[in-house]
C-alpha positions in Angstrom: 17.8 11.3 -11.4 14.2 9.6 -11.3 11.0 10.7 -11.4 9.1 12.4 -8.3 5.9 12.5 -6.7 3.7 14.6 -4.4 3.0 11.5 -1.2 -0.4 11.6 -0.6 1.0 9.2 2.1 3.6 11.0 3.8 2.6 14.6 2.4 6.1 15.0 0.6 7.8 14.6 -2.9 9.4 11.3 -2.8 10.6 9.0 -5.3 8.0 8.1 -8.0 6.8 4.4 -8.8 8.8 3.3 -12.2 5.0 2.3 -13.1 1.5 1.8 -12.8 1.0 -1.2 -9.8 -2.2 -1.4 -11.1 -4.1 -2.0 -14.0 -6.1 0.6 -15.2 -7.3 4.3 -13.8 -6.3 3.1 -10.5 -3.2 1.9 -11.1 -2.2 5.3 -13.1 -3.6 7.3 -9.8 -1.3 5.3 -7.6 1.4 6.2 -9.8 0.9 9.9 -10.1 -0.1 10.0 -6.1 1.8 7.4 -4.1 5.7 7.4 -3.8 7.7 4.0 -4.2 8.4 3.9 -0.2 4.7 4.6 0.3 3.8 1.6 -2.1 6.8 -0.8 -0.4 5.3 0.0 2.6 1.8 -1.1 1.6 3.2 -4.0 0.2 4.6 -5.1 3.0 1.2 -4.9 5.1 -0.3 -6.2 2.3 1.8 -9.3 2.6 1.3 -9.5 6.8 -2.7 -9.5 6.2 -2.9 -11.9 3.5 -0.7 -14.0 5.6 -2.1 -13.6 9.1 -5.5 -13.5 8.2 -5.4 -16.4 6.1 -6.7 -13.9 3.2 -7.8 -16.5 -0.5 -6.9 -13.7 -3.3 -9.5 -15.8 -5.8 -11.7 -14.4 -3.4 -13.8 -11.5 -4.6 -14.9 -10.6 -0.6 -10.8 -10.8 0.4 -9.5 -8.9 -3.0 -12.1 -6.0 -2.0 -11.0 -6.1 1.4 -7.7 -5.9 0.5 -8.3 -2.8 -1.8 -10.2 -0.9 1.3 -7.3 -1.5 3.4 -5.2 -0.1 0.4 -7.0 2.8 0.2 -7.3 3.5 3.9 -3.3 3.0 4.4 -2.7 5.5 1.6 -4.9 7.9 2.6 -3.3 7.9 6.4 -6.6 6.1 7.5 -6.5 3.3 10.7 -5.8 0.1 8.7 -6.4 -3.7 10.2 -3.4 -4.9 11.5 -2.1 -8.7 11.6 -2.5 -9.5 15.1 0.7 -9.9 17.1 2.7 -8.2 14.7 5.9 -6.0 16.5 7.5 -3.9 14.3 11.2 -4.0 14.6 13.1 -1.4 17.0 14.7 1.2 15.6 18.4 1.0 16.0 
């Protein structure tokens, strides 16, 4: 059976990341805080930001962005969105 976590995304025990996505304090926070659907899902906005807004990750100013957005996704906060984004329907 693996490892759970409290969500502080979804406010549940869920599965638990296998480990640290980060380097560092942070990364060890995410691990003991966010579940392994929470962090998929990030990933996945992640992914639709960099992409739609064109996002240069050697950037300091787009890396720091990113890392507010992380935070405010995690914490249930209103995130940025890529624009023109539908999500798909659920079937």
């Amino acid at each position: 059976m693996s490892n759970t976590v409290f969500c502080r995304k979804y406010q549940k025990e869920l599965e638990a990341l296998p480990f640290p996505p980060l380097p560092g304090k942070q990364g060890q926070e995410i691990q003991a805080t966010v579940s392994k659907p929470a962090w998929e899902a990030w990933q996945a906005l992640q992914t639709r930001l960099i992409n739609e807004k064109h996002l240069n990750m050697l950037d300091p100013e787009s890396r720091a962005y990113l890392m507010d957005q992380m935070q405010r996704f995690l914490d249930n906060q209103e995130t940025d969105q890529a624009e023109g984004y539908v999500p798909p329907t659920q079937a």
